[in-house]
N, C-alpha and C positions, 0 to 999 in steps of 0.2 A: 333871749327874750323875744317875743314876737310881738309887733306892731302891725296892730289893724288900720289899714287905709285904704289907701285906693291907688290904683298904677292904670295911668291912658301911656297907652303904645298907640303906636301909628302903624298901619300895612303897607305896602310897596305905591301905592295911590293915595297915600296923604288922610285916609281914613282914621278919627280916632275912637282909640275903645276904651272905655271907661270900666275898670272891673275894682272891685273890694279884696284887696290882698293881703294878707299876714305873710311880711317876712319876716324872719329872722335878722334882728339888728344887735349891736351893741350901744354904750352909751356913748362913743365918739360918733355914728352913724355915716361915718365915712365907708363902709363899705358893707353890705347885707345880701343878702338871701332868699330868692324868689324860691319856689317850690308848687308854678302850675301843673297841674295835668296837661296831657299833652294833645288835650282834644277841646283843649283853651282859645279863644282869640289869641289870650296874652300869650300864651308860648309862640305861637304861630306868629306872633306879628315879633317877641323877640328873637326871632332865628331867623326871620327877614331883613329884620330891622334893628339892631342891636341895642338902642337906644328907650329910654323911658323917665315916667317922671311920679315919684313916690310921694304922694299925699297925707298929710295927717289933717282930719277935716274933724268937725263934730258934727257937721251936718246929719241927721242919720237918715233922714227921708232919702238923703239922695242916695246914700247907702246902700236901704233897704234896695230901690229902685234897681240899682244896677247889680244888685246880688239875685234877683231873681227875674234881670230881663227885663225890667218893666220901665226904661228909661224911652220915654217918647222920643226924645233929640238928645244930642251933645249937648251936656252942658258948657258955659260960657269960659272961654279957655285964651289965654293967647302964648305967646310964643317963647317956648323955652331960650332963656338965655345962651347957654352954652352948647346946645343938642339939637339935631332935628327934632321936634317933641313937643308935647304942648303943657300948658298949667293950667290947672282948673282955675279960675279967680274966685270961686267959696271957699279953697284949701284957707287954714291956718299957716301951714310952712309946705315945704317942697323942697324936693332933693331930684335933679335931675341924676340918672347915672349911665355910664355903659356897660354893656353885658361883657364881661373878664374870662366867661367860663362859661358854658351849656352842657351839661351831663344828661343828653337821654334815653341812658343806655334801661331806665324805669321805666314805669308808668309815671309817675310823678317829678317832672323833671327839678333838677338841682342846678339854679342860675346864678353865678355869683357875679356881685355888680359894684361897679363902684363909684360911689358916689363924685362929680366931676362939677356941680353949681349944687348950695344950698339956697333958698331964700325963706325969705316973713311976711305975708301978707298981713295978719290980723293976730290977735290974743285967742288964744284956743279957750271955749267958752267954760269951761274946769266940769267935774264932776257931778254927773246926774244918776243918779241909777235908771232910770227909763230911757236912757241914751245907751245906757249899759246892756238893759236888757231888750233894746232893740237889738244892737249890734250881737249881741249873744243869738237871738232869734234868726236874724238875716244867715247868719251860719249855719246853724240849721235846719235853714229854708237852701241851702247847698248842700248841702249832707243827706240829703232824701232818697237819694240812689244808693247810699253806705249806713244810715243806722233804719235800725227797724220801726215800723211806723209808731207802737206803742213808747218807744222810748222818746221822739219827736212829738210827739202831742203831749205826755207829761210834762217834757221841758217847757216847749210852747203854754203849756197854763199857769208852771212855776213860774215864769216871764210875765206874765199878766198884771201882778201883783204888783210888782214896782211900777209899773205902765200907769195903772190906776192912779196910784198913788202920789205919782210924779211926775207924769207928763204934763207936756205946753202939746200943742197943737198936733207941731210936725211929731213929735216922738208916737201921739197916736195913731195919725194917719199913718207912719212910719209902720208900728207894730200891726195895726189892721191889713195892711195893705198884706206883708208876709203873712198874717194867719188867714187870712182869704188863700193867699196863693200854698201854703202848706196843707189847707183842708182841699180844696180841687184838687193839689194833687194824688192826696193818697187818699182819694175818693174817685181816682180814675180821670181825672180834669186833666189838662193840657201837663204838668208839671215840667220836668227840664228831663 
């Protein structure tokens, strides 16, 4: 199964990077499965730095943000317990881990990790569909170099719907914010 989060890796100068990642987990979550590109912060700072720290957030503002670049500063973080590595303080839980395995003999590397500190900050805020269909969105606002533009802007307005209908605040500025950044780009704008 894959779980949507977030992983901050740190670079060789103590930098962190905040990126939205689906790996592959099981239900024990002791050990998972990264699967960056290899023209990632995240791989680049894993193959440096072996170490990282797996987020399950419901935030999605902050989501969107770092799915398409658009994160002004580091959010608020402190100090991995057991890792060089840091934690975001909005996650719900966190999993520090270390890299077991780096395959990148692909394009898409294959990182296998294993989890070494879990913790709980907070109750994960439960089930929204406009959290849903932002985080659906934010994906597809990375996917713009791999599916055709027709097939992204359909989804993008399928997503809409639940947004309307069930957003609080941040879920819209969340969805606005990727359909701004999906329309500039495959309208010739800045994109990734």
């Amino acid at each position: 199964m894959i779980l949507e989060g977030i992983v901050t890796t740190q670079n060789s100068a103590g930098d962190v990077n905040v990126a939205p990642m689906g790996p592959i987990v099981d239900d024990s979550m002791e050990s998972f499965v990264l699967r960056p590109f290899q023209t990632s912060t995240t791989y680049k700072n894993l193959k440096g730095h072996p170490f990282g720290v797996l987020h399950v957030v419901d935030d999605v503002l902050l989501l969107a943000k770092a799915a398409i670049g658009r994160l002004e500063e580091t959010p608020e973080t402190f100090q991995a317990i057991t890792i060089p590595g840091r934690v975001l303080k909005s996650a719900c839980r966190w999993y520090e881990f270390k890299v077991e395995s780096l395959d990148d003999s692909k394009q898409r590397t294959r990182i296998e990790a294993q989890v070494v500190h879990a913790g709980r900050l907070r109750d994960f805020f439960g089930f929204n569909r406009a959290k849903h269909a932002v985080l659906e969105a934010a994906i597809l606002a990375t996917r713009i170099h791999i599916l055709p533009p027709d097939e992204i802007c359909a989804q993008i307005d399928a997503l809409r719907s639940p947004v309307e209908k069930t957003a609080g605040r941040d879920e819209r500025a969340a969805f606005q914010l990727i359909d701004d950044y999906v329309q500039s780009s495959l309208n010739g704008g800045e994109g990734r």
